[in-house]
C-alpha positions as CSV (number, residue, x, y, z in Angstrom):
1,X,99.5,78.2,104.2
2,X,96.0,78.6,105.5
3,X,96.6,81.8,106.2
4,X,97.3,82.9,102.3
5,X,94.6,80.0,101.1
6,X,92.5,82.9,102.8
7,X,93.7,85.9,101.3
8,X,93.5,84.5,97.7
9,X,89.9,83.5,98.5
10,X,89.3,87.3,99.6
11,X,90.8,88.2,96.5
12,X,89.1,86.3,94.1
13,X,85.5,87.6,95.6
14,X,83.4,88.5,92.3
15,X,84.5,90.8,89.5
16,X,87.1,93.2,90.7
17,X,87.4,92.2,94.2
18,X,90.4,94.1,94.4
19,X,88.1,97.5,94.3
20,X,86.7,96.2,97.8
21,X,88.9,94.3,99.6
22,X,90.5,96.8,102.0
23,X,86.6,98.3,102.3
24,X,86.4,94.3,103.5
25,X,89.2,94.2,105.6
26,X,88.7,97.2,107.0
27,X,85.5,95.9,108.7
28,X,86.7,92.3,109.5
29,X,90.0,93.0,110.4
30,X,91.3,90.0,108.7
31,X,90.6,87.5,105.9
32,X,89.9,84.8,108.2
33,X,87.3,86.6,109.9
34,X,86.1,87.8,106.2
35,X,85.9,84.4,105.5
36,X,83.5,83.3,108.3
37,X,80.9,85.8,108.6
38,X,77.8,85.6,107.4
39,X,75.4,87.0,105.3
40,X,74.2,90.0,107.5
41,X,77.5,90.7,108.2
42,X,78.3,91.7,104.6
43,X,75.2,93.2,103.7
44,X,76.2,96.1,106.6
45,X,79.2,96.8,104.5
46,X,78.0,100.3,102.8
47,X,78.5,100.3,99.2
48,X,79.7,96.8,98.6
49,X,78.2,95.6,94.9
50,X,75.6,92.7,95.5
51,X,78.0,90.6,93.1
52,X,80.6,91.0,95.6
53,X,78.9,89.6,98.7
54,X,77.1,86.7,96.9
55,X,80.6,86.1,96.0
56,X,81.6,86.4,99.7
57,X,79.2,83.9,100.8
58,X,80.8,80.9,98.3
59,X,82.9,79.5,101.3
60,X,85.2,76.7,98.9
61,X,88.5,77.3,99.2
62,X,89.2,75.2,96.0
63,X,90.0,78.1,93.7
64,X,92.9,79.6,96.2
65,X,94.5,75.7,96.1
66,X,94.4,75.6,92.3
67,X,96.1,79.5,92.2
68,X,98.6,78.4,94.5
69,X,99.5,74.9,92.4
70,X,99.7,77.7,89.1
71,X,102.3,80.0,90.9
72,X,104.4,77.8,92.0
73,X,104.6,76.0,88.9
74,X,104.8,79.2,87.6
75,X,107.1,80.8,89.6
76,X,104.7,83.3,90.7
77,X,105.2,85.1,94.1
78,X,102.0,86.4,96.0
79,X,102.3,89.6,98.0
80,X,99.6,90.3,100.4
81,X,98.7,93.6,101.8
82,X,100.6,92.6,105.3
83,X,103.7,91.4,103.3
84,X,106.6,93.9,104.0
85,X,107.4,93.8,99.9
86,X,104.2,95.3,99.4
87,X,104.4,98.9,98.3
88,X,103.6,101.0,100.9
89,X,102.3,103.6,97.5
90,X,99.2,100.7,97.0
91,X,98.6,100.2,100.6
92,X,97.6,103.8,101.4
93,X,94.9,103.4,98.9
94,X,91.4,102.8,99.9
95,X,90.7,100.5,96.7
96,X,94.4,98.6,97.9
97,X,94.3,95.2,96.4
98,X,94.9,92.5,99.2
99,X,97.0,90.5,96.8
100,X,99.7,91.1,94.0
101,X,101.3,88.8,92.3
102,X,104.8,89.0,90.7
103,X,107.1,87.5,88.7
104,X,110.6,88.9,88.7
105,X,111.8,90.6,91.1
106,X,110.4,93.6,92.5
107,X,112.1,97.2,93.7
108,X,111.2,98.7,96.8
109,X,108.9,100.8,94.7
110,X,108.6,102.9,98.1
111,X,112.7,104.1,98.0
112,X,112.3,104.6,93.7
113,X,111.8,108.2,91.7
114,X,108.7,105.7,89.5
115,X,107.2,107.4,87.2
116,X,104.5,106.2,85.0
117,X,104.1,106.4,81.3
118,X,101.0,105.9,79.2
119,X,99.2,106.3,76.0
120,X,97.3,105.2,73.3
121,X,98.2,101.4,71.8
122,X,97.3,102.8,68.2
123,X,100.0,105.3,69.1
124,X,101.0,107.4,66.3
125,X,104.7,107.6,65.4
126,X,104.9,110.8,67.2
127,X,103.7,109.0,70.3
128,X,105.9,105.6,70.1
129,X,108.9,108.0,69.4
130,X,108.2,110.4,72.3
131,X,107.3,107.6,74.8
132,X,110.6,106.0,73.9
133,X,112.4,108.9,74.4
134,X,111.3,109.7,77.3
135,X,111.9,106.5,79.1
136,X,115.1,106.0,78.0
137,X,115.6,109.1,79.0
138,X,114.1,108.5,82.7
139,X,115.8,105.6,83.0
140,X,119.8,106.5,82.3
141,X,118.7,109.3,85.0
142,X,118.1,106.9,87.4
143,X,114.2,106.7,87.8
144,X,112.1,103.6,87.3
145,X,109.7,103.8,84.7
146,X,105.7,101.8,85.0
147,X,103.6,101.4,82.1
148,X,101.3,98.4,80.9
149,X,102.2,96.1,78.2
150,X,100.2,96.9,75.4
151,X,101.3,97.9,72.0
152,X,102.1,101.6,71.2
153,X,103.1,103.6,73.4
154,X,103.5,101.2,76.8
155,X,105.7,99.2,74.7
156,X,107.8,101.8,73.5
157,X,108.2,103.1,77.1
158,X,109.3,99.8,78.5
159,X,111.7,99.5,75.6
160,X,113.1,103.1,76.1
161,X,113.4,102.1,79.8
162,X,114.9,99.2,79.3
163,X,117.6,101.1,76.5
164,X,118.5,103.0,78.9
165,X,119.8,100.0,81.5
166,X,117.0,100.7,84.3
167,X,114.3,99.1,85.9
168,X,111.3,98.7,84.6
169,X,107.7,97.4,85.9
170,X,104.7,96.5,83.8
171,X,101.3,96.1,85.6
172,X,98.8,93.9,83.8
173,X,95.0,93.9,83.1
174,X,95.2,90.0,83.4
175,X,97.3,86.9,84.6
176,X,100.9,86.6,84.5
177,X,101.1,83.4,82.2
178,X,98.9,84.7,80.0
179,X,100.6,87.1,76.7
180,X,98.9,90.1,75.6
181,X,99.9,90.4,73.4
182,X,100.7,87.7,71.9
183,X,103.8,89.8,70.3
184,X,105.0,90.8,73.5
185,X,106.2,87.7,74.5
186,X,109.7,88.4,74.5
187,X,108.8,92.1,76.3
188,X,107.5,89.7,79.2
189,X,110.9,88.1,79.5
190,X,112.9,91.2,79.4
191,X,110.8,93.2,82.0
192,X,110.8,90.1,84.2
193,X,114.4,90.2,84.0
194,X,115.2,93.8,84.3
195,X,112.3,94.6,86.9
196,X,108.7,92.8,87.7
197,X,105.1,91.7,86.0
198,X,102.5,92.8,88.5
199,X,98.8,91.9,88.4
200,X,96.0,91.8,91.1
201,X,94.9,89.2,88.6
202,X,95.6,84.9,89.5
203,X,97.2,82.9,87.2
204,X,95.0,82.2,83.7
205,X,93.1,85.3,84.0
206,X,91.8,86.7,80.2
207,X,92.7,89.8,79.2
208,X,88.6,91.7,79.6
209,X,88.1,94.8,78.5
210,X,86.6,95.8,82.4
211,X,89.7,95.0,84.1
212,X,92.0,97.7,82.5
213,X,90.5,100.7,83.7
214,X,90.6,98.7,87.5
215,X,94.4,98.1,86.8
216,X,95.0,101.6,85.5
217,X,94.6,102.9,89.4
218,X,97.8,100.4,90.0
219,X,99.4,102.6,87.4
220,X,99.1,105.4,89.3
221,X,99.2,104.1,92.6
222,X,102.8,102.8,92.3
223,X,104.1,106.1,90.9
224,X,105.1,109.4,92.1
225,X,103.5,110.8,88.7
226,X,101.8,110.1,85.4
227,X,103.1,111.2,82.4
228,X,100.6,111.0,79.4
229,X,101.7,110.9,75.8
230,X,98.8,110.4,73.8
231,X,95.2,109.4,74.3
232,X,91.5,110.4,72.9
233,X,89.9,112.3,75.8
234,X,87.8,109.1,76.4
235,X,91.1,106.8,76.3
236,X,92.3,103.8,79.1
237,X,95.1,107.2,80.0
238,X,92.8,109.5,80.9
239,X,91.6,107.3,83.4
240,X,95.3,106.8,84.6
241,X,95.3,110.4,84.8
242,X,91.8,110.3,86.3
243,X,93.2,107.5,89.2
244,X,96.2,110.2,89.5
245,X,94.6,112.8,90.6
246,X,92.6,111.3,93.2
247,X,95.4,109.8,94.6
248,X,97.2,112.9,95.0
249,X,100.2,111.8,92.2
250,X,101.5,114.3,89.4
251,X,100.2,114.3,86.0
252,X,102.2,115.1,83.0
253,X,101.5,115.8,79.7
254,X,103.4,115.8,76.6
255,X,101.6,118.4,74.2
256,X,101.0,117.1,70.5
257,X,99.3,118.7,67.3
258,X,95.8,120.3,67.7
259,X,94.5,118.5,64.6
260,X,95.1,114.9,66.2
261,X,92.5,112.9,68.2
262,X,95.0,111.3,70.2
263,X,96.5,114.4,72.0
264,X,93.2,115.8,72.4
265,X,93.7,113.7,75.9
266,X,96.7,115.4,77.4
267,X,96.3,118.8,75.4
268,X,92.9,118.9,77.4
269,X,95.4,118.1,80.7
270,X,97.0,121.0,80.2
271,X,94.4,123.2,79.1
272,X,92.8,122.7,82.4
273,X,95.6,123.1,84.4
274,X,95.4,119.3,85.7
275,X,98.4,118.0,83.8
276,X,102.1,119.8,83.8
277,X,103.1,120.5,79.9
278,X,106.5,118.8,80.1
279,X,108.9,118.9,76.2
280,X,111.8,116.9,78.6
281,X,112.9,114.4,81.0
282,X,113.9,117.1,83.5
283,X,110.6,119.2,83.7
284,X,109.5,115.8,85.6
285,X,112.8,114.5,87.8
286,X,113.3,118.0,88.2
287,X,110.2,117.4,90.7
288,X,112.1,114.8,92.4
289,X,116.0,115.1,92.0
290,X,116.3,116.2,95.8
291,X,113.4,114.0,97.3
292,X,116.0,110.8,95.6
293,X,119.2,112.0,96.1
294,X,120.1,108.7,95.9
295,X,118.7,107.8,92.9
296,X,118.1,110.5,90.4
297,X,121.4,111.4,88.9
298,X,122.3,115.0,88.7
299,X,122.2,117.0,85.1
300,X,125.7,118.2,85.9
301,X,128.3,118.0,88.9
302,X,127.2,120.1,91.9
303,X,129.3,123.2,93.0
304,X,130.9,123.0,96.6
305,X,128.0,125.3,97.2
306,X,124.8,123.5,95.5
307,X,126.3,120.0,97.2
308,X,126.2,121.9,100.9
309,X,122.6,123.1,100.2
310,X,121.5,119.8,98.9
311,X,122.8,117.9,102.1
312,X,120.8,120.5,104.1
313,X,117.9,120.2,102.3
314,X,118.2,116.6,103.2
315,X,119.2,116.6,106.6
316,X,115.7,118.7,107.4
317,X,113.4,116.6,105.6
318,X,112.2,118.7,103.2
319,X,112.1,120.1,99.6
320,X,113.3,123.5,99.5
321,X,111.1,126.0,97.2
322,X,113.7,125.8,94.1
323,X,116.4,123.6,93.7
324,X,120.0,125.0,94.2
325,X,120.9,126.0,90.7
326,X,123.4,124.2,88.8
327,X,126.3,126.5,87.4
328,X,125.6,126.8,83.7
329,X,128.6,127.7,81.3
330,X,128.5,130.7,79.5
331,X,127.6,129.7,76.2
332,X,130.6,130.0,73.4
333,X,128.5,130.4,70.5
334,X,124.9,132.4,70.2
335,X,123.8,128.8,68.5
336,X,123.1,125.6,70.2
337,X,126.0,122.6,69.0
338,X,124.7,119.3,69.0
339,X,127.6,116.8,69.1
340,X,126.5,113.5,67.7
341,X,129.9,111.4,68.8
342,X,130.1,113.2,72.1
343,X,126.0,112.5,72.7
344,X,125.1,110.1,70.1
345,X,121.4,109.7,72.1
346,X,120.8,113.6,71.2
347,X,118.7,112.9,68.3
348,X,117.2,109.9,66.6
349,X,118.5,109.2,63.0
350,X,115.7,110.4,61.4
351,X,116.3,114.0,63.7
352,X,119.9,114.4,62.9
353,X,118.9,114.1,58.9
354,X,116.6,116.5,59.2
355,X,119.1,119.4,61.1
356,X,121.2,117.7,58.5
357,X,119.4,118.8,55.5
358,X,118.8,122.6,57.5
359,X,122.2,123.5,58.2
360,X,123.9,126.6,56.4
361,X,120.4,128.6,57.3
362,X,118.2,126.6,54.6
363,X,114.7,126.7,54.3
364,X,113.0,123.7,53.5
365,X,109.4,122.3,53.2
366,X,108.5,119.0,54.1
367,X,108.4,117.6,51.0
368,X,112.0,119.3,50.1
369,X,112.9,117.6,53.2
370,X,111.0,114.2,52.3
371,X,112.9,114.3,48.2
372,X,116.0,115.3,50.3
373,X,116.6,112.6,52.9
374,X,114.8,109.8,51.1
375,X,112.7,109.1,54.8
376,X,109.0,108.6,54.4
377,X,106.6,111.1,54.8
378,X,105.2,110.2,57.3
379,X,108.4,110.1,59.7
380,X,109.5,113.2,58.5
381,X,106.4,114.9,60.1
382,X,107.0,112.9,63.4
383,X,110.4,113.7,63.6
384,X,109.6,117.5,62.8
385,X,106.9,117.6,65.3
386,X,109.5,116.4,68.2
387,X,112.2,119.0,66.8
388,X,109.2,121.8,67.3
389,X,108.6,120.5,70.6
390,X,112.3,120.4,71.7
391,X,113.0,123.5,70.1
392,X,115.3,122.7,67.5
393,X,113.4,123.5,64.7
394,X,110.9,126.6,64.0
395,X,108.5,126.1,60.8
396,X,107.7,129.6,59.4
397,X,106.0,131.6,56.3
398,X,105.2,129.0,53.9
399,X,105.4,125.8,56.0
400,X,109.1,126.1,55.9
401,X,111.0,124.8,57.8
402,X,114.8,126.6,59.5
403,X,116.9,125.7,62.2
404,X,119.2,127.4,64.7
405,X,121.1,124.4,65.4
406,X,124.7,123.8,64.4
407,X,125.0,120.2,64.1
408,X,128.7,118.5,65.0
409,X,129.2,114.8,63.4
């Protein structure tokens, strides 16, 4: 007990302590011995803020008693940095923090296919639709999808996640116990059931604006990659994105309309060639489908063939070039068929109205659409936007709109 009294005092060391504490432990060796040097000591510590080490030299170990009463009222778990539980992903990190705490239970993150998803909280229906797309789609094929847990688009993400039946982890920018948002609460439960809460942050601590872009490099950190779906080029996920690449993690980028502000973030990704331009699911497992054979689920049953070079590839413990190819049917019409009983996930209602109101080669405007389906406006242009983007719908001469799609209901 001692022991962890001294790691949550380490932890708790001025503002963002976790930024510095394996530059700490690096030089002590332990918390212990963190915990009884002295003033010199610290100040030979290059780079360490000067908030930091006056925080270093308040010795009461009051504060780590009264975070240990709140989790375990609280059924709270504490990982430290020794802990075997603790993902290996964080540890590597030189800004690691020395504690996390969880509620719920938490995957090896270390064995999963994670893959993070962020955007902006005044998402626009474009975003919240993508986002939710895209981690229900993740999840049914096997990965675990990380986000925060504010409104827009981490919210959506969760909920796709969790749609789909898979785990889900949500880090925080403050304590456990403490809602934010308030209308989140019942998302807490439901990603403490289905997955974990994580926070570097102890019991009670507010929600400040300074500690989201510190928790955004624990969005990255526990992830293979980043997927962004929306942000202004200044946003809390282009610093994910930022944290990303530093760490050596993927970015992804979902491309959005040149006249908005919030896609200006991962437009700019792409445009620079730091983010991937991904319109699907599988331009990002496709990354990882034979480095988690065991948990990414296959887009279609393996030939005798594909299955031998796949256990090969495995066997020598390493990622071939290209994955094997999957045999793909010869098509039996020149036009794509979208079932809606066989795949009722294909499109969102507000999609299949649309193809709907398309089929026998019309062309249509949105506002024919809009005083043809009776949806709003403004979900009209969302819902064309994603058909563009998935190639289902083309908009031609005169803002028209067509469709090559047959559509099956």
């Amino acid at each position: 007990m001692s022991t962890l009294r001294h790691w949550l005092w380490l932890s708790t060391r001025g503002p963002s302590p976790g930024m510095y504490a394996a530059q700490i432990l690096d030089r002590f060796g332990s918390p212990e011995a963190a915990f009884f040097a002295g003033e010199t000591e610290y100040d030979s510590i290059p780079g360490l803020p000067r908030s930091v080490r006056e925080a270093l030299l308040d010795k009461s170990l009051e504060g780590a008693d009264d975070i240990l009463g709140k989790c375990d009222r609280l059924g709270i778990r504490v990982l430290t940095i020794q802990d075997t539980e603790y993902p290996e992903r964080l540890r590597q990190l030189h800004t690691a923090p020395c504690v996390l705490y969880v509620k719920g239970r938490l995957p090896l993150m270390d064995e999963e296919a994670a893959v993070t998803i962020v955007g902006a909280r005044r998402a626009s229906p474009y975003g919240v639709e993508t986002a939710s797309q895209f981690g229900l789609g993740l999840a049914r094929q096997g990965a675990l999808v990380v986000s925060g847990s504010a409104v827009g688009v981490d919210s959506a993400a969760i909920k796709g996640a969790l749609r789909g039946g898979g785990k889900v982890v949500s880090v925080l920018g403050n304590g456990i116990d403490v809602i934010y948002p308030m209308e989140n609460r019942a998302l807490y439960d439901d990603v403490a059931a289905a997955g974990a809460l994580v926070s570097e942050y102890p019991p009670g601590t507010q929600p400040l604006p300074d500690h989201f872009p510190v928790r955004n490099r624990l969005l990255a950190g526990l992830s293979l990659g980043v997927l962004v779906v929306e942000g202004a080029p200044r946003s809390g996920s282009l610093i994910t994105a930022r944290w990303a690449l530093e760490q050596d993690r993927d970015v992804f980028a979902i491309p959005g309309p040149i006249s908005s502000e919030l896609s200006k973030g991962p437009n700019g990704l792409i445009r620079r060639s730091e983010a991937r331009l991904v319109t699907d699911v599988w331009d990002i497992l496709g990354e990882y489908e034979l480095l988690y054979p065991a948990r990414i689920r296959p887009r279609a049953p393996l030939s005798e063939e594909a299955a031998r070079a796949r256990l090969s590839a495995i066997q020598a413990g390493k990622k071939p070039d290209k994955a094997p190819p999957a045999p793909v049917p010869e098509p039996e019409a020149p036009r794509l068929v979208i079932d809606r009983k066989a795949d009722p996930e294909a499109l969102t209602d507000d999609e299949a109205a649309l193809l709907r109101a398309l089929q026998g080669d019309k062309a249509c405007t949105a506002d024919d659409l809009v005083e043809q389906t009776g949806i709003p406006a403004r979900r009209v242009l969302s819902a064309l936007t994603m058909l563009q983007v998935r190639q289902l719908a083309q908009q031609g001469s005169g803002g028209r709109f067509t469709t090559q799609v047959i559509l099956k209901e």
